[in-house]
C-alpha positions in Angstrom: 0.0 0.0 0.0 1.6 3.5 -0.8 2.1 6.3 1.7 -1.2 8.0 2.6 -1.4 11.5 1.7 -2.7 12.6 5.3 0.4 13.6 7.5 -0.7 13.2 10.7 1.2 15.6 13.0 3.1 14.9 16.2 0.8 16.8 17.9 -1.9 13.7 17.4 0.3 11.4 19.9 0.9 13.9 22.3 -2.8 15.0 22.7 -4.3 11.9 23.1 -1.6 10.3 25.2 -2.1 13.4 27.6 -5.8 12.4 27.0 -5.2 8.8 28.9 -2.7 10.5 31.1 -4.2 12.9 32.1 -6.2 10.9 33.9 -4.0 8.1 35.1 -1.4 10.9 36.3 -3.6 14.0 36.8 -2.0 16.1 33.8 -2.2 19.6 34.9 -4.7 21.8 33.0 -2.0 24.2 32.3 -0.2 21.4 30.5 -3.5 20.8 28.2 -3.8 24.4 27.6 -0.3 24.5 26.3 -0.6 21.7 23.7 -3.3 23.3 22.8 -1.6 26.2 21.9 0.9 24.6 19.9 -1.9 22.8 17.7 -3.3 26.4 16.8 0.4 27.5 16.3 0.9 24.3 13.8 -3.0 25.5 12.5 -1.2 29.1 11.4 1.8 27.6 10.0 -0.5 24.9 7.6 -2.7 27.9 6.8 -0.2 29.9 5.6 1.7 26.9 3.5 -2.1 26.5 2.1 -2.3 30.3 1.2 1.3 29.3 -0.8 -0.2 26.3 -2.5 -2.9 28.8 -3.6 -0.7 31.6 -5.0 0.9 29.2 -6.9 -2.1 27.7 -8.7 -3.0 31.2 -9.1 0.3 31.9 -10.8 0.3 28.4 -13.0 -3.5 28.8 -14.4 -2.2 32.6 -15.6 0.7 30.4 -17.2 -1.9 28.3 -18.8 -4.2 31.0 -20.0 -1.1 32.8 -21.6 -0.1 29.4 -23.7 -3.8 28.8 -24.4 -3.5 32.4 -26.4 -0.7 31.5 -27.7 -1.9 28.3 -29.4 -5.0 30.3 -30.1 -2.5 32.3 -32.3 -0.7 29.5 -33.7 -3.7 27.6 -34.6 -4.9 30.9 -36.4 -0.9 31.4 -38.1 -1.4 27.6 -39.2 -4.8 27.8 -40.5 -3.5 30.9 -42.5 -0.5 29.3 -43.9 -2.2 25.7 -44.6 -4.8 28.5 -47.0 -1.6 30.4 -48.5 -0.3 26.9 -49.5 -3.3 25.9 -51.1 -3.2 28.8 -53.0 0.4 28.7 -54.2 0.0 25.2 -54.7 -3.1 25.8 -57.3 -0.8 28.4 -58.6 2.0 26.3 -59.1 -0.2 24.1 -61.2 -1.6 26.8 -63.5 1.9 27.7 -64.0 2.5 24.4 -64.7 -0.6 24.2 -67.1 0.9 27.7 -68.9 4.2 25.9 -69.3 2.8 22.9 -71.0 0.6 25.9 -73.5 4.0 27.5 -74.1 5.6 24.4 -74.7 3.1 24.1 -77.3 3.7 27.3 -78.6 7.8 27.0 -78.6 7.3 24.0 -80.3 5.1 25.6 -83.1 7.5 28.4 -83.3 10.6 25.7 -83.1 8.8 24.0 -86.2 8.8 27.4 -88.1 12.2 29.1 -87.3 13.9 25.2 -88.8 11.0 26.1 -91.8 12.7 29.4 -92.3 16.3 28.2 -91.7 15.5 25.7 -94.5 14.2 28.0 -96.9 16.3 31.2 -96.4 19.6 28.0 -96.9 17.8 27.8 -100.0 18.0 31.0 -100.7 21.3 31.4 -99.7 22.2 28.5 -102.0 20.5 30.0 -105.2 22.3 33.6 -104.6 25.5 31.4 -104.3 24.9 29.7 -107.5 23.4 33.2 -109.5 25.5 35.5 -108.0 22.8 36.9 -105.7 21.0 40.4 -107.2 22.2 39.2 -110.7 19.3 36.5 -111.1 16.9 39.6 -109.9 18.7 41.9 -113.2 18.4 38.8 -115.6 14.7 39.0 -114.8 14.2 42.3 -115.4 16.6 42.8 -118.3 14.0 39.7 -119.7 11.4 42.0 -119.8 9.6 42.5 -123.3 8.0 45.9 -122.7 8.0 49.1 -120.3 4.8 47.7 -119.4 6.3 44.1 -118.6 9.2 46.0 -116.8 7.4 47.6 -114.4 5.1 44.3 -113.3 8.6 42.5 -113.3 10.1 44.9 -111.0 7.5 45.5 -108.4 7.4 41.4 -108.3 11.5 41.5 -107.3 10.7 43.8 -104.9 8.1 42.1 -103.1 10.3 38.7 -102.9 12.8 41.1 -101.4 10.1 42.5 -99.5 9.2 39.2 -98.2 12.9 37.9 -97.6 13.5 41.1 -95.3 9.9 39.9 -93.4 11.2 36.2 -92.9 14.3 37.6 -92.0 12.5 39.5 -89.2 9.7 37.1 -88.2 12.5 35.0 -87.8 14.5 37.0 -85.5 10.9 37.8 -83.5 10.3 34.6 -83.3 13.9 33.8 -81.7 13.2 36.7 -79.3 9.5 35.3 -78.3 11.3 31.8 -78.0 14.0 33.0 -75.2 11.7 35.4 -73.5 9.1 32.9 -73.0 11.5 30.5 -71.9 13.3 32.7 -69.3 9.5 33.9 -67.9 8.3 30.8 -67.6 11.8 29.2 -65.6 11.2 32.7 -63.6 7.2 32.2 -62.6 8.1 28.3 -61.7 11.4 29.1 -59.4 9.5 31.8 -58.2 6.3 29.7 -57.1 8.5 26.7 -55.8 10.4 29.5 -53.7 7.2 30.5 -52.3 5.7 27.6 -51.7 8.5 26.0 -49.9 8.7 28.8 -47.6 5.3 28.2 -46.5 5.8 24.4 -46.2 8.7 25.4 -44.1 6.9 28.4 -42.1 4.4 25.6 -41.6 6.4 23.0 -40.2 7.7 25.7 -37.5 4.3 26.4 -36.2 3.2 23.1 -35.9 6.8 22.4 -33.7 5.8 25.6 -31.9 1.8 24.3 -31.2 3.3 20.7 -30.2 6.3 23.0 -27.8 3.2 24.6 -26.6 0.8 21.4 -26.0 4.0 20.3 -24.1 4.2 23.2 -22.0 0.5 23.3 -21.0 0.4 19.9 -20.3 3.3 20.5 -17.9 1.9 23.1 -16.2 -1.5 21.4 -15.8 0.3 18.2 -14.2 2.2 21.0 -11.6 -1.3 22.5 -11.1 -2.5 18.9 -10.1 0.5 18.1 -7.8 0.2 21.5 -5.8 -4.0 20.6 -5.8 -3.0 17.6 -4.7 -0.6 18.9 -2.1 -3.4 21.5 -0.9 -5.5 18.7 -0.2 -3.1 16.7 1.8 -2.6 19.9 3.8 -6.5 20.6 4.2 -7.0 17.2 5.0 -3.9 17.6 7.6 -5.7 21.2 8.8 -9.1 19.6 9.3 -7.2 17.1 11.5 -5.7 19.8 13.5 -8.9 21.4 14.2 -10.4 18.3 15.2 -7.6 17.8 17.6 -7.9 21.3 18.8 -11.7 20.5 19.5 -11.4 17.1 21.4 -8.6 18.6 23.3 -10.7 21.3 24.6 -13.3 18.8 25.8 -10.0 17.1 27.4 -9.3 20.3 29.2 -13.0 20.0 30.3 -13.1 16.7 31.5 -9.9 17.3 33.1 -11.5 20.4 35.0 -14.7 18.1 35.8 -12.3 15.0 37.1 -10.9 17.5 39.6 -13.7 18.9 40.8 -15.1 15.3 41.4 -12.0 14.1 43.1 -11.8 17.3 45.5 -15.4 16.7 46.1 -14.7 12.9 46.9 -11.7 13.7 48.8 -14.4 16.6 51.2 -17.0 13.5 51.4 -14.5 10.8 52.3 -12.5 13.5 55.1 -16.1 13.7 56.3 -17.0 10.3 56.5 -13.8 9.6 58.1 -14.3 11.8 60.9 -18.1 10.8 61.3 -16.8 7.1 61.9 -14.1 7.9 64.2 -14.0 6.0 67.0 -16.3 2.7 65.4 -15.6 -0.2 63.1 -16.4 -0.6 59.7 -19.8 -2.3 59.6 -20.4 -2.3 55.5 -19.4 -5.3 53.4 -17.4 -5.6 50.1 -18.8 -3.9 46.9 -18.7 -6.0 43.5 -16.6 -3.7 40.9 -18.9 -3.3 37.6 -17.3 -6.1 35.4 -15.5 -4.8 32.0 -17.0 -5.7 28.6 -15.4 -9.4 27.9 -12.4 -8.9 25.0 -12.2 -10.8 22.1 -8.6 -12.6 23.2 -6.6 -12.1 26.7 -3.9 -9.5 26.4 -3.8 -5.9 25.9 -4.7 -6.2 22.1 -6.7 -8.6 20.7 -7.1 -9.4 17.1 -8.2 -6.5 14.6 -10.1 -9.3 12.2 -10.6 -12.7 11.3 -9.0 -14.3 8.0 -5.7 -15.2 6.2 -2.7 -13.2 7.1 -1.6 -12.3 3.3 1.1 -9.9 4.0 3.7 -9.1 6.9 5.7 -6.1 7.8 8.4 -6.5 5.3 10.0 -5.4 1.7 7.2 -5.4 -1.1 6.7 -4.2 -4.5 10.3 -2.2 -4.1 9.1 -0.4 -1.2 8.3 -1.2 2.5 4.8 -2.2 3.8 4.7 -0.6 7.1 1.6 -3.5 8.2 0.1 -6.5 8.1 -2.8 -7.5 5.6 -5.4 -10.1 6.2 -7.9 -11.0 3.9 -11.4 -12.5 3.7 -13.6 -13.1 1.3 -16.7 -13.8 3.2 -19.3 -10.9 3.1 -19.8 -8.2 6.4 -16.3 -9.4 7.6 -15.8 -7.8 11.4 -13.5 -4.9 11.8 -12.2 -4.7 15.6 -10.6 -2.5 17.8 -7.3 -4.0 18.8 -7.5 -2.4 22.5 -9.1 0.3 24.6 -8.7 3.5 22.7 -9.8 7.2 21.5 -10.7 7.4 17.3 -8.5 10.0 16.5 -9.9 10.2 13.2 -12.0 8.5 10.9 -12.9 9.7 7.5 -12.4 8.8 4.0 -8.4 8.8 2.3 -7.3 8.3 -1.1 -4.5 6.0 -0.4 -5.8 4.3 2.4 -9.5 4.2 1.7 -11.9 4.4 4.7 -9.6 4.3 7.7 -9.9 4.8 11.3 -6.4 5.8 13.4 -6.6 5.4 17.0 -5.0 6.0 20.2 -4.0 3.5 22.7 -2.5 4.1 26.0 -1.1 0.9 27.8 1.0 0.8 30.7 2.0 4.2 30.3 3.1 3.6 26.7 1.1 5.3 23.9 0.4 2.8 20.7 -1.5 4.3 17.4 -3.3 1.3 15.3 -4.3 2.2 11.6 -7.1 0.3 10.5 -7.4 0.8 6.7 -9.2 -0.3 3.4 -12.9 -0.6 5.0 -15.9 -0.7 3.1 -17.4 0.8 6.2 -16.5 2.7 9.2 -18.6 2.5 12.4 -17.1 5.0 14.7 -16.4 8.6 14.6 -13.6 10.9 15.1 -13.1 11.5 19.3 -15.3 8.6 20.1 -14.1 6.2 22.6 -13.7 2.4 21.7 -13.1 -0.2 23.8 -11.3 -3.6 22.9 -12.9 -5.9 20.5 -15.3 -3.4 19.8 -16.5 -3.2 16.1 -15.5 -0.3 14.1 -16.3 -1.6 10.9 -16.1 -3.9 8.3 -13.2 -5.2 6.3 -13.4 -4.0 2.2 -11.5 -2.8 -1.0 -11.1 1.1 -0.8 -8.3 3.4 -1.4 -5.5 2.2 -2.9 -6.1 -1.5 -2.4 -5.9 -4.6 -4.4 -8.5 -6.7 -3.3 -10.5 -7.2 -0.6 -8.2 -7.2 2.7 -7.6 -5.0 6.4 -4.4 -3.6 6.0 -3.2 -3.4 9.8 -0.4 -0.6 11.2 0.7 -0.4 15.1 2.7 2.6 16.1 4.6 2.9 19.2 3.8 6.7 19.6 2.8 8.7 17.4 1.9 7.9 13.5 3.7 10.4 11.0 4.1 10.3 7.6 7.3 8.2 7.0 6.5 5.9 9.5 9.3 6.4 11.4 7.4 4.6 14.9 5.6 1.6 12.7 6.6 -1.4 14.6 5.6 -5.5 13.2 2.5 -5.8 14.9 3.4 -10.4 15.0 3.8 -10.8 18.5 2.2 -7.7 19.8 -1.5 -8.3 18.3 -2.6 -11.6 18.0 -2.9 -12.8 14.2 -5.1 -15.5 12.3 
């Protein structure tokens, strides 16, 4: 069983040990009054570390709230870039779709500039084997009239006309040819440059939002722990106040026990001085009989069933008690002596538990019943051996159906520093 989150302060063994005490070796009320103090002292103290555990919740949830805007602004930065690379990448592909039309189109114009190379070859040829312009003055020295002159040369000049076009388009053409080329290389590095930017600007944010998912998860688990702490120390408070409480009805009984005894001690002076002189004429009184325990001894056994566990080693820790376990139903839970609950209430780790405080032979004891389905006494109630507290279960941090069993010479703490192997001490099935 792991170590409960109560921590039951010293203060616990010394008020109820004064509690038996008190009685047995009429504790001063001046004595009570001062532990008393010291429990409202140790009540200040935990109230202010509970103040702490609350500033610091305060200051991790305005942590929190200052990640959650800042994923709130990453999510809004992603959603944006995810959009932006939609639209380049639907870009890219139209670019890619104008590329494949220009393609088209360079090829065309490929097709025509080899045309033109082939036929202005040709011309070159022919001006190589005429002698260039002479062929042009052999057709118009052919002429046979003005009339035929004329048509002949306006004919020459519109083939030189035409040569001088081809000679253009061509060079155009050339010019389209390498512009196109060069604009579209431009648009596509331009787009892919784009475009991986964003798929890179994208891959940042979504490290940033998984940083930040980190972050908030660790602050949430310290939020937890320090919740978790503030409850051990509210739990730990609420103990405090109950000791506070049953010792101020100690101090009261304490103030009652004297008054009876002083009273006694008038009426016995009294009687004493009334019988003076005569012999005792009553007989013996029968003491009231005490309620029959379960087994001889100053303990007696806590509950009926197989022992299952001892104080030893276990589970690479140390199990600071005994376990027995039953599976029968409405198993007895007993009070292992004469005692005072000094709580009982409900405990994540232990489950339902009841501690109480035993004084015998001027030694204090604290048992630890735990794991109840069912508690029968409350907190400052006084139990007498073999009494029934409650009835064995599974709660808290148990496996199985079982009483898990602590004696404490003293005072119980939180590391267990008095736990003692109840074999030998409480009788055991």
């Amino acid at each position: 069983m792991k170590k409960p989150i109560l921590t039951l302060a010293a203060a616990g063994a010394i008020l109820w040990s004064s509690f038996f005490g008190g009685f047995a070796q009429a504790a001063s009320i001046s004595s009570l009054k001062d532990q008393q103090n010291q429990i409202e002292k140790e009540k200040s103290e935990l109230s202010s570390t509970i103040n702490d555990a609350d500033q610091q919740i305060n200051s991790l949830n305005e942590q929190q709230s200052h990640v959650k805007e800042e994923m709130t602004r990453l999510d809004f930065a992603i959603d944006d870039t995810h959009k932006k690379i939609s639209e380049k990448t639907a870009e890219l592909e139209e670019t890619k779709a104008e590329i494949t039309r220009l393609q088209e189109e360079i090829k065309v114009t490929k097709e025509r500039i080899e045309k033109r190379n082939e036929l202005l070859k040709d011309r070159a040829r022919n001006y190589q084997e005429t002698g260039g312009m002479v062929s042009y003055l052999d057709v118009l020295m052919g002429s046979h009239n003005f009339s035929d002159f004329i048509d002949r040369a306006s004919a020459v000049a519109t083939i030189m006309q035409a040569d001088q076009d081809i000679l253009k388009q061509h060079e155009a053409d050339k010019k389209s040819l390498e512009e196109n080329q060069a604009k579209l290389e431009e648009e596509l590095a331009s787009v892919q440059t784009i475009l991986a930017d964003l798929e890179k600007m994208n891959q940042q944010l979504n490290a940033q939002r998984a940083e930040k998912d980190r972050l908030l998860a660790s602050l949430e688990h310290q939020e937890e722990e320090i919740h978790e702490h503030k409850m051990e120390l509210q739990e730990e408070a609420q103990l405090l106040a109950a000791q506070s409480a049953a010792l101020q009805q100690a101090i009261a009984l304490e103030q009652k026990r004297q008054e009876e005894a002083a009273a006694a001690a008038a009426a016995a002076a009294a009687q004493e001085n009334n019988n003076s002189g005569s012999g005792n004429g009553g007989g013996d009184s029968t003491p009231p009989q005490p309620t029959a325990p379960v087994s001889s001894g100053a303990f007696t056994l806590p509950a009926n069933g197989t022992f299952t566990s001892g104080f030893a080693p276990r589970w690479g820790s140390f199990h600071y008690g005994v376990d027995i376990a039953n599976r029968a139903a409405n198993v007895p839970i007993w009070a292992a002596a004469d005692g005072v609950v000094i709580q009982s209430y409900y405990s994540s780790s232990y489950g339902n538990v009841v501690f109480i405080a035993h004084s015998i032979n001027g030694q204090t004891y604290t048992t630890v019943s735990a794991h109840m389905e069912t508690r029968f006494v409350s907190s400052g109630a006084v139990v007498k051996k073999g009494q029934q507290i409650g009835i064995m279960g599974n709660t808290g941090d148990s496996q199985g159906k079982h009483l898990h069993f602590e004696l404490h010479r003293g005072e119980w703490n939180g590391s267990k520093s008095n736990a003692i192997n109840p074999v030998g001490i409480v009788p055991m099935p």
